[in-house]
Biopython code that builds the backbone (N, CA, C, O; Angstrom):
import numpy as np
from Bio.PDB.StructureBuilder import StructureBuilder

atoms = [
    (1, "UNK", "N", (21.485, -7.382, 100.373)),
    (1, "UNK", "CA", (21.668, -6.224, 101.233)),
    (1, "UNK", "C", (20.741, -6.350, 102.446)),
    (1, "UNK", "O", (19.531, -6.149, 102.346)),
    (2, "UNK", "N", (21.357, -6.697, 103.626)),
    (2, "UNK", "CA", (20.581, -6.285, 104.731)),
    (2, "UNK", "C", (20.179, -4.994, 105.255)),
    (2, "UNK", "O", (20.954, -4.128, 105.660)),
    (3, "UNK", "N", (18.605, -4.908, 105.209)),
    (3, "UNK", "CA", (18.436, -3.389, 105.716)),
    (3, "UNK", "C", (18.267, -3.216, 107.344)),
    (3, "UNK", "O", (18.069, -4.011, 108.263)),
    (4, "UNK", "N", (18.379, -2.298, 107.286)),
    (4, "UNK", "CA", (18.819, -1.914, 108.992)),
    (4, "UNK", "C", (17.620, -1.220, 109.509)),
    (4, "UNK", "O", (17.123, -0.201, 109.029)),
    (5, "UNK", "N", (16.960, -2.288, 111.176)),
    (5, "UNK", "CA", (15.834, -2.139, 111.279)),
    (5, "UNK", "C", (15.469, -0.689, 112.016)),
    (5, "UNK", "O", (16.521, -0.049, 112.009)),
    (6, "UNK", "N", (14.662, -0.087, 112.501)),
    (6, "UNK", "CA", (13.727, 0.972, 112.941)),
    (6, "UNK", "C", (13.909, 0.491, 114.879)),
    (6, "UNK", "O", (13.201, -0.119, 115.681)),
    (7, "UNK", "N", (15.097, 1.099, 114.928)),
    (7, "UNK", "CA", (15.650, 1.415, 116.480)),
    (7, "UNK", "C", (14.617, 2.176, 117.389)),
    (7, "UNK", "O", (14.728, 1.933, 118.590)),
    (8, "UNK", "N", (13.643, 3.046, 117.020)),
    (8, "UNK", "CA", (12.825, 3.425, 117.652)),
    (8, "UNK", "C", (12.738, 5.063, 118.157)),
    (8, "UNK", "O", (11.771, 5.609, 118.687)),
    (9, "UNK", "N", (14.171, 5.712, 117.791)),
    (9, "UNK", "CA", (14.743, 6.897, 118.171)),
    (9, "UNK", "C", (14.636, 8.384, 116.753)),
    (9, "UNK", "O", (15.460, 8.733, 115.909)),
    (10, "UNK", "N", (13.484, 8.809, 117.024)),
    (10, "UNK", "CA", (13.503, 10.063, 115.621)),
    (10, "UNK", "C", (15.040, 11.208, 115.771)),
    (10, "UNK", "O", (15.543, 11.451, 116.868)),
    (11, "UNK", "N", (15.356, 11.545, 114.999)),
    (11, "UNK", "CA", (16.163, 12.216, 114.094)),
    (11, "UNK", "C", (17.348, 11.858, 114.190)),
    (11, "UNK", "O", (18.197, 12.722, 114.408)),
    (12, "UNK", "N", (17.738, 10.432, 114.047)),
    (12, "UNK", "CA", (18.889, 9.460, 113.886)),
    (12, "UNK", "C", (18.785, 8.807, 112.555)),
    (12, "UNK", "O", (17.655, 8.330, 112.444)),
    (13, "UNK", "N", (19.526, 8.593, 111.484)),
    (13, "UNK", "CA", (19.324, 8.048, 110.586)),
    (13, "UNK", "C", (20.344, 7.316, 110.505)),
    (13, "UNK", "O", (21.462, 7.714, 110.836)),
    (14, "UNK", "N", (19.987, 5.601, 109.845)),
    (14, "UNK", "CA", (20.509, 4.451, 110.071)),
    (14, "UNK", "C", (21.878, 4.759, 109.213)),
    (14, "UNK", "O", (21.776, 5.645, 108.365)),
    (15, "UNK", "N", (22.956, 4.205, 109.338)),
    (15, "UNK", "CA", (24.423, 4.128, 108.584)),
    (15, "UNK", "C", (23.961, 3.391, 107.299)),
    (15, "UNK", "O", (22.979, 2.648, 107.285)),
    (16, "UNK", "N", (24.661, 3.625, 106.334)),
    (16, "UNK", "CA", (24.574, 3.577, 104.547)),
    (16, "UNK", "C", (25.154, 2.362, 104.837)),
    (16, "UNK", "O", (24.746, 1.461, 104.104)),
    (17, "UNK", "N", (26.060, 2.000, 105.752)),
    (17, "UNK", "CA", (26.878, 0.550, 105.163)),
    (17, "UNK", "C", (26.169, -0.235, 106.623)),
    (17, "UNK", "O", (25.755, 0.203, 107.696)),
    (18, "UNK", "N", (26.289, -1.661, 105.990)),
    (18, "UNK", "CA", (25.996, -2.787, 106.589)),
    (18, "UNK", "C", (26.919, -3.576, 107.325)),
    (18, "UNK", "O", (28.130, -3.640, 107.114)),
    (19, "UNK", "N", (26.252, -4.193, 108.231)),
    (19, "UNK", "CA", (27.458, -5.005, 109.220)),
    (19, "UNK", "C", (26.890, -6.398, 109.459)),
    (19, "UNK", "O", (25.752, -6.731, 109.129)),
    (20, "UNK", "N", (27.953, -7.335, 110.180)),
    (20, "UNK", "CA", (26.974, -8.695, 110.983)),
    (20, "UNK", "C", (27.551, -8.775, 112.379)),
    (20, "UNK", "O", (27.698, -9.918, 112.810)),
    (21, "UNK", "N", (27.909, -7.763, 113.171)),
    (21, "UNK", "CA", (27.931, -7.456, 114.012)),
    (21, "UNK", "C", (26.637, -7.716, 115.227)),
    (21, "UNK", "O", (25.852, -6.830, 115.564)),
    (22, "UNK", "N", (26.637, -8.770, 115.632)),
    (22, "UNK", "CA", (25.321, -9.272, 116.553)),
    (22, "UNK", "C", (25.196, -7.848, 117.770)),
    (22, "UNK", "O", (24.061, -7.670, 118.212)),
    (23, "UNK", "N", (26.062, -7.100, 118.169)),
    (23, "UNK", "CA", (25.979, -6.478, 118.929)),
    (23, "UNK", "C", (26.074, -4.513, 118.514)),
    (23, "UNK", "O", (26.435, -3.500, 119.112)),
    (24, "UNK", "N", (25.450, -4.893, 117.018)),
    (24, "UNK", "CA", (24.924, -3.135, 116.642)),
    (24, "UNK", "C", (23.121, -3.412, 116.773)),
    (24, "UNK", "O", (22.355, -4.372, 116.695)),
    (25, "UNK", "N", (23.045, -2.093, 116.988)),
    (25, "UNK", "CA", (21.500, -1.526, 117.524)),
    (25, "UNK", "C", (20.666, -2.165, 116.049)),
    (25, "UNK", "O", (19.740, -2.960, 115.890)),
    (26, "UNK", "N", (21.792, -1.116, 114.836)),
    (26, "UNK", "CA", (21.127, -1.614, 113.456)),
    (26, "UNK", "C", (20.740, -2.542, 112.557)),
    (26, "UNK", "O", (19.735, -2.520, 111.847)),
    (27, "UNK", "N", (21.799, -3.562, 112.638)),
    (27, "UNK", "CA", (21.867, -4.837, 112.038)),
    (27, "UNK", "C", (21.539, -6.235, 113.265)),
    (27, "UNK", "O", (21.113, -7.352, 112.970)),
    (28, "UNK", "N", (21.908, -5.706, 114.701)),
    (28, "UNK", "CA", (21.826, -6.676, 115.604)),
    (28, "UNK", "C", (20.933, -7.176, 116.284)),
    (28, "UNK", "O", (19.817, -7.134, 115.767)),
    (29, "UNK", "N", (21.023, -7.704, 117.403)),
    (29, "UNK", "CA", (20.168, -7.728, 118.593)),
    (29, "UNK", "C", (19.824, -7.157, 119.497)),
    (29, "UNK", "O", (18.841, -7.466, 120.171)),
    (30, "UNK", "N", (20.680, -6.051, 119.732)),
    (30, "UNK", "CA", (20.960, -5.117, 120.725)),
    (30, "UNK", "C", (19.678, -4.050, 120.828)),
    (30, "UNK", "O", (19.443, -3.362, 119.834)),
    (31, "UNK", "N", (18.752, -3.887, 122.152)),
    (31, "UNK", "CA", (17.989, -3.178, 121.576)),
    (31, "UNK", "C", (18.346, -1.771, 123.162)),
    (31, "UNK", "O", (18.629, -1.785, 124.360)),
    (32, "UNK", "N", (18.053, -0.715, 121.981)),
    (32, "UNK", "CA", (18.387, 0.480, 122.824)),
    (32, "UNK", "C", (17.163, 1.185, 123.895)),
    (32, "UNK", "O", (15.980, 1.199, 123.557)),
    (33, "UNK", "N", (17.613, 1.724, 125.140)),
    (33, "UNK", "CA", (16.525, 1.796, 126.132)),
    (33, "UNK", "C", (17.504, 2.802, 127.250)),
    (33, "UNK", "O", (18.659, 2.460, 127.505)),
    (34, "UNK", "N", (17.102, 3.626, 127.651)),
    (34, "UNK", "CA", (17.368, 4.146, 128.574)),
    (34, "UNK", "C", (17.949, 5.479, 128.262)),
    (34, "UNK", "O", (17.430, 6.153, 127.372)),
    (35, "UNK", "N", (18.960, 5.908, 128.905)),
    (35, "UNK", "CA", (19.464, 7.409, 128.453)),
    (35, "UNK", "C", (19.681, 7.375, 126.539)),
    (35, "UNK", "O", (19.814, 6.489, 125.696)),
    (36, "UNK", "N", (19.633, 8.527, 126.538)),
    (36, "UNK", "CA", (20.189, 8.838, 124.785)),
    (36, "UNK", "C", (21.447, 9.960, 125.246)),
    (36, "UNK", "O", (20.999, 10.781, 126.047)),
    (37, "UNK", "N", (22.637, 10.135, 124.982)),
    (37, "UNK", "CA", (23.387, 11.061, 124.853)),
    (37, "UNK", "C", (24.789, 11.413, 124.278)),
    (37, "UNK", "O", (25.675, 10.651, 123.893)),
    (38, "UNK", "N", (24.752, 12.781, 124.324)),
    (38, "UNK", "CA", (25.725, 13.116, 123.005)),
    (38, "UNK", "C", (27.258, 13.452, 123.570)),
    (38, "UNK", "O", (27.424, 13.973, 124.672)),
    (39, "UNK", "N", (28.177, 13.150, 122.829)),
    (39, "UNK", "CA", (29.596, 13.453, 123.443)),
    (39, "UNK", "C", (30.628, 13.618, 122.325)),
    (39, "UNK", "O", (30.375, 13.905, 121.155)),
    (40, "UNK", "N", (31.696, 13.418, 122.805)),
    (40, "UNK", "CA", (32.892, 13.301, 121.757)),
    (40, "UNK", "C", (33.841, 12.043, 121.970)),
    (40, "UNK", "O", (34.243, 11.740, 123.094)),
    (41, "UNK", "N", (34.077, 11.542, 121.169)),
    (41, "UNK", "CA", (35.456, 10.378, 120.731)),
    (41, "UNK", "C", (36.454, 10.958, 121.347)),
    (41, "UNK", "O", (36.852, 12.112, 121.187)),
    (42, "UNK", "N", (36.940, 9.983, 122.201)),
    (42, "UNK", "CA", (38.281, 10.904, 123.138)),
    (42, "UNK", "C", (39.683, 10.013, 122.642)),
    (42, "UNK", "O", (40.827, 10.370, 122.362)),
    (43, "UNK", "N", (38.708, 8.114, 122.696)),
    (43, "UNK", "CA", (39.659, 7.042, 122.526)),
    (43, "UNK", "C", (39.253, 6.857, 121.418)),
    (43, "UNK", "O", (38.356, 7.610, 121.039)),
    (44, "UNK", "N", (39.778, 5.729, 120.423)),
    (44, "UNK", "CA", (39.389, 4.718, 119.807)),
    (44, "UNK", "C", (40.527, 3.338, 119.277)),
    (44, "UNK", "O", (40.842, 2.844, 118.195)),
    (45, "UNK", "N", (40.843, 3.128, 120.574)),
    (45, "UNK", "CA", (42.352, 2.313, 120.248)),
    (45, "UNK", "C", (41.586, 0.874, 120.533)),
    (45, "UNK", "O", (42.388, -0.052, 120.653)),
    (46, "UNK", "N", (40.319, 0.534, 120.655)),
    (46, "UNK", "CA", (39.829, -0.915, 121.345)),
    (46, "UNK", "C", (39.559, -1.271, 120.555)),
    (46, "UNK", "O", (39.575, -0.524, 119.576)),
    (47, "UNK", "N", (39.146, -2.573, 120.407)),
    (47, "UNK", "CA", (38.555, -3.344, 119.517)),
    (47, "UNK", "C", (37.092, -3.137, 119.292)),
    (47, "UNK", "O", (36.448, -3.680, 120.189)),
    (48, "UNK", "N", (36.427, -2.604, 118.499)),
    (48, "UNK", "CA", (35.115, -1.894, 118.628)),
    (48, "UNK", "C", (34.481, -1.546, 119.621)),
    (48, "UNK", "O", (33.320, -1.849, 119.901)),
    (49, "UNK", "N", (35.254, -0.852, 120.243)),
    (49, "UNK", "CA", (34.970, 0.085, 121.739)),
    (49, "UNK", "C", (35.734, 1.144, 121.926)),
    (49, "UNK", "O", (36.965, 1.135, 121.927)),
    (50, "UNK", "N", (34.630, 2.609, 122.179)),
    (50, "UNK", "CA", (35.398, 3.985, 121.894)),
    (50, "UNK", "C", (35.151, 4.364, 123.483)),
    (50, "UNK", "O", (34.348, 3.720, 124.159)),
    (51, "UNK", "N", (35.755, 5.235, 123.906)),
    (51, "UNK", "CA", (35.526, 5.916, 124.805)),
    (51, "UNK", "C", (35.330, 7.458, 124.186)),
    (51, "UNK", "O", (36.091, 8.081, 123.446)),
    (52, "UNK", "N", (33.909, 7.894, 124.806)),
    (52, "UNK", "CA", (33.516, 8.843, 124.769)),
    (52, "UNK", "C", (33.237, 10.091, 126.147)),
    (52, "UNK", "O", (32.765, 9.816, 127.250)),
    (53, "UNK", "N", (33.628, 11.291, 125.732)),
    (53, "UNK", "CA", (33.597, 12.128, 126.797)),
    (53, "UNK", "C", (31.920, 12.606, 126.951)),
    (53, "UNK", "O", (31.348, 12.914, 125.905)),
    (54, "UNK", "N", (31.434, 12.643, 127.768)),
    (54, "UNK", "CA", (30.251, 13.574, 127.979)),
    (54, "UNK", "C", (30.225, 14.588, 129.023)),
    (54, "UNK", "O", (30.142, 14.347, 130.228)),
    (55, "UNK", "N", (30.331, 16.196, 128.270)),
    (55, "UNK", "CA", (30.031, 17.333, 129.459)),
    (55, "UNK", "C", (28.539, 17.770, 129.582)),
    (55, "UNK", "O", (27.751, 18.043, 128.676)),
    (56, "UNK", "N", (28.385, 17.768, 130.695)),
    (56, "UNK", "CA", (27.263, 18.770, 131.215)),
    (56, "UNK", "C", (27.586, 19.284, 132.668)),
    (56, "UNK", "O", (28.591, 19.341, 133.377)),
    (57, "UNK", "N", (26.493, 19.570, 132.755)),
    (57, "UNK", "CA", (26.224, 20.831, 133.888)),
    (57, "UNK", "C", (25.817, 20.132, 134.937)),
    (57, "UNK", "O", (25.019, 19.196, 134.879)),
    (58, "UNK", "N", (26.588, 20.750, 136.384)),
    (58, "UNK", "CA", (25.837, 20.414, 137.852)),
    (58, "UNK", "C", (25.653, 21.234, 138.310)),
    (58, "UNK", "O", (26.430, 22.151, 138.047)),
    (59, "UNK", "N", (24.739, 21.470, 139.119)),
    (59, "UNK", "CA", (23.830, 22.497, 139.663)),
    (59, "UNK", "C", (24.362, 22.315, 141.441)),
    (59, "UNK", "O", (24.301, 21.272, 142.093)),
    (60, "UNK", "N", (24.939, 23.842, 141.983)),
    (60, "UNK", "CA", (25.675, 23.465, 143.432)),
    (60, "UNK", "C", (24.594, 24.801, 143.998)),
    (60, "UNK", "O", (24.382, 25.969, 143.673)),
    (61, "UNK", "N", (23.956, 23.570, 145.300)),
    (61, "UNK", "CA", (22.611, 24.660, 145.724)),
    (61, "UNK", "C", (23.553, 25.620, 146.973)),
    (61, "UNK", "O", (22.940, 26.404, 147.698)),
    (62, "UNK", "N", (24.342, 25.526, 147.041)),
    (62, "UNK", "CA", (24.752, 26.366, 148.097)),
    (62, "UNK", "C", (25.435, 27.995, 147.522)),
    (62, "UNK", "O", (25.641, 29.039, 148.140)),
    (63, "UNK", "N", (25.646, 27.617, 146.085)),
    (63, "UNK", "CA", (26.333, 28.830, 145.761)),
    (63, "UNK", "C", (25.359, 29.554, 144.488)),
    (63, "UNK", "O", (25.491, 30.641, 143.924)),
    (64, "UNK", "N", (24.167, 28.273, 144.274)),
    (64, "UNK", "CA", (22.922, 28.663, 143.168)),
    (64, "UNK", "C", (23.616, 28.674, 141.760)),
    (64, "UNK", "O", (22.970, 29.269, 140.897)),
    (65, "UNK", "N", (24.876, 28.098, 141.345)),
    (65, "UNK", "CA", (25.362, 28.205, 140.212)),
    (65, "UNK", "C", (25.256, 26.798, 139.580)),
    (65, "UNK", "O", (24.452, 25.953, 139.972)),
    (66, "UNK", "N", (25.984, 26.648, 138.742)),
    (66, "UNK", "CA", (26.508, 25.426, 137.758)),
    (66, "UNK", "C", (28.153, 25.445, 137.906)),
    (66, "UNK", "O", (28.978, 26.270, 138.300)),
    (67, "UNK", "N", (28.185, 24.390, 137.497)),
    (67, "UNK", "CA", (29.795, 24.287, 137.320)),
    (67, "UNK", "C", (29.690, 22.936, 136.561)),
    (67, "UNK", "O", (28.841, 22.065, 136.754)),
    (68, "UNK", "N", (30.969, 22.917, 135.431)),
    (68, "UNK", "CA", (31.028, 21.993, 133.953)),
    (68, "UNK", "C", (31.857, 20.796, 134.643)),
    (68, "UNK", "O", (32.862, 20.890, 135.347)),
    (69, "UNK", "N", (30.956, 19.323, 134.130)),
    (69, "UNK", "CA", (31.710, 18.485, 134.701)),
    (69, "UNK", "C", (31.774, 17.344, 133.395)),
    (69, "UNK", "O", (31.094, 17.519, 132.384)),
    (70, "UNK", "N", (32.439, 16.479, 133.521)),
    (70, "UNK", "CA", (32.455, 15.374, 132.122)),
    (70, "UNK", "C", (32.305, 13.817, 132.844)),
    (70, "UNK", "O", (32.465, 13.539, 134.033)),
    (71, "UNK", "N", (31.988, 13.016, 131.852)),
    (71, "UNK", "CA", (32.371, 11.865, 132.673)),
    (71, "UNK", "C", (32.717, 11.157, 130.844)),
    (71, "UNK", "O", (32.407, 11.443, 129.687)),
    (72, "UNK", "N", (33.587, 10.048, 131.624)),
    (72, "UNK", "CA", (34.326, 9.655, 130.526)),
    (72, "UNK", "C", (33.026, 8.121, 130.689)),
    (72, "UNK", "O", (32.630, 7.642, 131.752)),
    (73, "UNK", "N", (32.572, 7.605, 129.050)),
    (73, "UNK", "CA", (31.735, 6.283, 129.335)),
    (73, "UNK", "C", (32.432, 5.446, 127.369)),
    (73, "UNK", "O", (32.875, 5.820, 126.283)),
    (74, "UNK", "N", (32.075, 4.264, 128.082)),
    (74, "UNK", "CA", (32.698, 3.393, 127.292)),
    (74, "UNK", "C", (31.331, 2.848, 126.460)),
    (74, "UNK", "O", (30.348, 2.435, 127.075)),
    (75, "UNK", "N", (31.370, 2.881, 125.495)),
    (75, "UNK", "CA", (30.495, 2.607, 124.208)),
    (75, "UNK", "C", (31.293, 1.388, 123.077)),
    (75, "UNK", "O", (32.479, 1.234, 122.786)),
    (76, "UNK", "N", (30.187, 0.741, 122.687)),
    (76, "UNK", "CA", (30.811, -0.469, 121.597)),
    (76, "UNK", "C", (30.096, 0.380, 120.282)),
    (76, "UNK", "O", (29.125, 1.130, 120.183)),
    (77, "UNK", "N", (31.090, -0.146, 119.361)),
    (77, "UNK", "CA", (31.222, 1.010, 117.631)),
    (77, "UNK", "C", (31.255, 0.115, 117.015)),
    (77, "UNK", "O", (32.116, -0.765, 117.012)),
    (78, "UNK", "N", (29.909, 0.241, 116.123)),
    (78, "UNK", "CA", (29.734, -1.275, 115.112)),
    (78, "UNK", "C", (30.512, -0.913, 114.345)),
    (78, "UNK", "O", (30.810, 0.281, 114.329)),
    (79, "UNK", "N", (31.075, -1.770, 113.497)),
    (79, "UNK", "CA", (31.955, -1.447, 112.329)),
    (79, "UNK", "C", (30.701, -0.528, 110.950)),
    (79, "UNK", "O", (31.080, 0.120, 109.975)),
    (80, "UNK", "N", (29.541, -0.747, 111.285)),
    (80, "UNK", "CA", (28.994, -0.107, 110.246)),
    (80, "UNK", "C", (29.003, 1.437, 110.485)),
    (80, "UNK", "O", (29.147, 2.158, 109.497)),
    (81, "UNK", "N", (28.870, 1.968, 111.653)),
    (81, "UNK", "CA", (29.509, 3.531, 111.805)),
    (81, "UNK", "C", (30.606, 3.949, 111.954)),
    (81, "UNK", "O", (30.840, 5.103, 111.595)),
    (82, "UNK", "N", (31.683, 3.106, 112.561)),
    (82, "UNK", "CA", (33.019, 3.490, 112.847)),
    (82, "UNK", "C", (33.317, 4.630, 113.003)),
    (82, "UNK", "O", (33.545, 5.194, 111.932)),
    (83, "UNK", "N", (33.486, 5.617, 114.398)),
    (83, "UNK", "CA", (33.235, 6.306, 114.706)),
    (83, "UNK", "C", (34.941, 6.466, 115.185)),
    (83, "UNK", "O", (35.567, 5.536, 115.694)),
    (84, "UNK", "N", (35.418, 7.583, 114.958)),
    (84, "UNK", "CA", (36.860, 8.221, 115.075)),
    (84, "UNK", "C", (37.422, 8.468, 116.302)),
    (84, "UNK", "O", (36.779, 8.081, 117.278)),
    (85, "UNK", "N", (38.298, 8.929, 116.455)),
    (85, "UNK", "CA", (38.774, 10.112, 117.323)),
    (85, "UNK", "C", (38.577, 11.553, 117.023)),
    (85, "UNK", "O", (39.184, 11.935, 116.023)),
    (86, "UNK", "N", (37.808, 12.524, 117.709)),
    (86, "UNK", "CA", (37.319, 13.646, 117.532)),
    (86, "UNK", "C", (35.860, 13.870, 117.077)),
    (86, "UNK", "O", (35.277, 14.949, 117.179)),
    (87, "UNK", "N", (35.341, 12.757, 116.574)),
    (87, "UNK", "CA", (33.950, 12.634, 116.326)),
    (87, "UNK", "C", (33.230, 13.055, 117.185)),
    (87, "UNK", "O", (33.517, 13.202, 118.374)),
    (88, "UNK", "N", (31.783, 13.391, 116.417)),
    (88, "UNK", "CA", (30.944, 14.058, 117.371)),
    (88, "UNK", "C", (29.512, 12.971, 117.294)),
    (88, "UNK", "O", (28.611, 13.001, 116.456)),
    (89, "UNK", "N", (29.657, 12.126, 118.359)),
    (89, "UNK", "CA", (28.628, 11.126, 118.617)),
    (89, "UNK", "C", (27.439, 11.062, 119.625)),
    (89, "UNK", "O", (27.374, 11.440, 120.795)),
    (90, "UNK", "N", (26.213, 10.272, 118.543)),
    (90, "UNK", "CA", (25.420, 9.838, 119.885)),
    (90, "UNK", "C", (25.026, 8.715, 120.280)),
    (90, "UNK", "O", (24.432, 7.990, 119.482)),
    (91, "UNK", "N", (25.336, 8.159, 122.035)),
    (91, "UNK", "CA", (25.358, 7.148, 122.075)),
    (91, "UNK", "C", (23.873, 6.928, 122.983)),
    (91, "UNK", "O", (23.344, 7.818, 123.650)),
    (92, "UNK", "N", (23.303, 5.375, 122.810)),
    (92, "UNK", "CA", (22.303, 5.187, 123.672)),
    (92, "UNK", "C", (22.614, 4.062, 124.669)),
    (92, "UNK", "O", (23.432, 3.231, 124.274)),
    (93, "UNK", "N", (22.034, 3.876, 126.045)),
    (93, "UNK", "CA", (22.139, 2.463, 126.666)),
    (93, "UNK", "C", (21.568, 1.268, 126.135)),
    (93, "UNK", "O", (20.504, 1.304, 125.517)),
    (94, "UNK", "N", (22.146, 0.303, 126.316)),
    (94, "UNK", "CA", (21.683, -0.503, 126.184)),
    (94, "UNK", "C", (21.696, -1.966, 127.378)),
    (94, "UNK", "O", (21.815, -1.582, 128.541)),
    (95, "UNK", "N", (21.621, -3.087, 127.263)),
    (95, "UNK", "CA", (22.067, -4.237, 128.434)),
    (95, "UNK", "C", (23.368, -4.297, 128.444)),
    (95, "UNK", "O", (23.945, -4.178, 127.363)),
    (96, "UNK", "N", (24.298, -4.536, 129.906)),
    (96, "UNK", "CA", (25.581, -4.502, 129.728)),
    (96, "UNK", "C", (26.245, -5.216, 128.016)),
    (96, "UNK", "O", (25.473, -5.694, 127.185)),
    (97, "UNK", "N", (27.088, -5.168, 127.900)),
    (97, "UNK", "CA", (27.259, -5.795, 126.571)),
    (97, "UNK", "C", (28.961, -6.480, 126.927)),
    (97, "UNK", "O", (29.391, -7.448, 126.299)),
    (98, "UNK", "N", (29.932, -5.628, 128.253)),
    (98, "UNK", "CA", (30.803, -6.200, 128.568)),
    (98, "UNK", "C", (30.623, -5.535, 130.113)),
    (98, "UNK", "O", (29.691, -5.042, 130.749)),
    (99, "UNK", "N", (32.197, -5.837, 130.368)),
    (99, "UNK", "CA", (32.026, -5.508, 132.018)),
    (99, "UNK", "C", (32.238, -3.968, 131.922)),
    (99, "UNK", "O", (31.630, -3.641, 132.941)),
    (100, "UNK", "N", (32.604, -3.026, 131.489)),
    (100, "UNK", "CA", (31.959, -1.387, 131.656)),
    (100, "UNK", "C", (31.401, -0.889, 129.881)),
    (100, "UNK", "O", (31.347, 0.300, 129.566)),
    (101, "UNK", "N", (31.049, -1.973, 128.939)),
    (101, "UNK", "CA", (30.604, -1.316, 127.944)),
    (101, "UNK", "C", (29.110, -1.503, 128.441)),
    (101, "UNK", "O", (28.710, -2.628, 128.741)),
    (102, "UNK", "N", (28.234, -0.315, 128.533)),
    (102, "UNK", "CA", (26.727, -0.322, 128.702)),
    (102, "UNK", "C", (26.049, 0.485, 127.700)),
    (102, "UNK", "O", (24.818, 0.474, 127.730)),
    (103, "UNK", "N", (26.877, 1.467, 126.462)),
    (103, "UNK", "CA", (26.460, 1.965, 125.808)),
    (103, "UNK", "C", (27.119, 1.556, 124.124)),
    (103, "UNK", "O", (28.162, 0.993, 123.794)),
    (104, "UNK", "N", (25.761, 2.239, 123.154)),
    (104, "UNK", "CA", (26.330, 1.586, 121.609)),
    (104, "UNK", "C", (26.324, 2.817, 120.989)),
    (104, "UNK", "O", (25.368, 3.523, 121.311)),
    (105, "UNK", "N", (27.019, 3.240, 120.279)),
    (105, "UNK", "CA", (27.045, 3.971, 119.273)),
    (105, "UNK", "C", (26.089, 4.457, 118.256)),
    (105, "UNK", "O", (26.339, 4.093, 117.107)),
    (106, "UNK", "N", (24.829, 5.356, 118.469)),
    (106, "UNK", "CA", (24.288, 4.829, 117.474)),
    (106, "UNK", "C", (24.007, 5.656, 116.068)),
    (106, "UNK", "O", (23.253, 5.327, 115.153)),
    (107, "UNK", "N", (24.948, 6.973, 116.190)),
    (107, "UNK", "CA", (25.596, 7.797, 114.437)),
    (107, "UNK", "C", (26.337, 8.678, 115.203)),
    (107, "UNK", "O", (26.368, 8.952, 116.402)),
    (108, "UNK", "N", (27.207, 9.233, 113.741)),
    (108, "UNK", "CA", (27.998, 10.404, 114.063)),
    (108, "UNK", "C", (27.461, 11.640, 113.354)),
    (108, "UNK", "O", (27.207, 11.802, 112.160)),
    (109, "UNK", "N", (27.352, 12.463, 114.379)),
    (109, "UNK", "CA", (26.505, 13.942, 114.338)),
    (109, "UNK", "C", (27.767, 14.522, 113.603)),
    (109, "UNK", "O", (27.610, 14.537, 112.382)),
    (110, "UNK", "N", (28.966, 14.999, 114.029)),
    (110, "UNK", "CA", (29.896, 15.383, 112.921)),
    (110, "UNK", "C", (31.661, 14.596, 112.951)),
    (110, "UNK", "O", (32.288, 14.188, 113.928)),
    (111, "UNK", "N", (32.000, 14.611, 111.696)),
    (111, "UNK", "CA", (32.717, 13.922, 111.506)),
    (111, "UNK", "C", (34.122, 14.694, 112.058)),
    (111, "UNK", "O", (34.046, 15.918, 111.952)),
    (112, "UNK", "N", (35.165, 14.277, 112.526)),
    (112, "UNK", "CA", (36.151, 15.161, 113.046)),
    (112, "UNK", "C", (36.778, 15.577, 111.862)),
    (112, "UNK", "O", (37.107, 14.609, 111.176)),
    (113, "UNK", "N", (37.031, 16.544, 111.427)),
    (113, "UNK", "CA", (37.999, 17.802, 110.445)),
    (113, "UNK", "C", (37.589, 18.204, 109.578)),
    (113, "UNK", "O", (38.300, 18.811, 108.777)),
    (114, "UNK", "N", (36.191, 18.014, 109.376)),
    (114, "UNK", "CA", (34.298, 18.133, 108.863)),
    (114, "UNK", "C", (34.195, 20.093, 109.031)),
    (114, "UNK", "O", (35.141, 20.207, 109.811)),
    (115, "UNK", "N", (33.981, 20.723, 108.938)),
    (115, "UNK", "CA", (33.439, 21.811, 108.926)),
    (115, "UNK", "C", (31.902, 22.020, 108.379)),
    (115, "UNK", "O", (31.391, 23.140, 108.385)),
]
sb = StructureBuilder()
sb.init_structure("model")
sb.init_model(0)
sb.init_chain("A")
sb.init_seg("    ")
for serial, (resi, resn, name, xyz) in enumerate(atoms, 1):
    if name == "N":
        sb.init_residue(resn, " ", resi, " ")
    sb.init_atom(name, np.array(xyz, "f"), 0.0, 1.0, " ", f" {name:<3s}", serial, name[0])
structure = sb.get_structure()
C-alpha cells in the first residue's frame, strides 16, 4: 500500500484509495502552490480532466456594489479521487501540467446527490 504524502494544505484529507498516477498531488510529483479554490464539476467527459466552475464576487467602484461572476478552469482528476459531475470540489495550482490544465484536484467537499 502506498501512502499518500503530506501536500502541505490543513483541512484536506488525503483519498482512501491509491493511484500511480505521476501527475496526482497525493501519490505523484505534482507539487501544489499558488491559489487554493473551491467550485463545482460542470464537465467530466476528458480523460482525467474535469472542468470546474468557480463563482465569486467583483467589486464595480462606480456603482460601490458586487456583481456574481464565474470562470470556467480546467483541472486534472487523479483516478484516486475521481471527482463527478455535480461534485463539490477543491482544486489547487499547480505547474502547467497541459496546455490549459494548471490546476489538480485535490478532494471532494460533497459528493453530488449526497445530502
Amino acid at each position: 500500500m502506498i501512502r499518500a504524502k503530506n501536500i502541505g494544505i490543513s483541512g484536506i484529507e488525503p483519498p482512501k484509495e491509491t493511484c500511480n498516477d505521476p501527475k496526482c498531488p497525493w501519490h505523484g510529483h505534482v507539487k501544489v502552490r499558488g491559489q487554493i479554490l473551491r467550485g463545482i464539476v460542470v464537465k467530466d467527459k476528458m480523460h482525467r480532466t474535469v472542468v470546474v466552475r468557480h463563482d465569486y464576487l467583483y467589486y464595480v467602484k462606480k456603482y460601490k456594489r458586487y456583481e456574481k461572476r464565474h470562470k470556467h478552469i480546467h483541472a486534472h482528476n487523479p483516478p484516486c479521487i475521481n471527482a463527478r459531475k455535480g461534485d463539490i470540489v477543491v482544486i489547487g495550482e499547480t505547474r502547467p501540467l497541459a496546455k490549459t490544465v494548471s490546476f489538480v484536484v485535490l478532494g471532494v467537499v460533497k459528493r453530488a446527490g449526497e445530502e
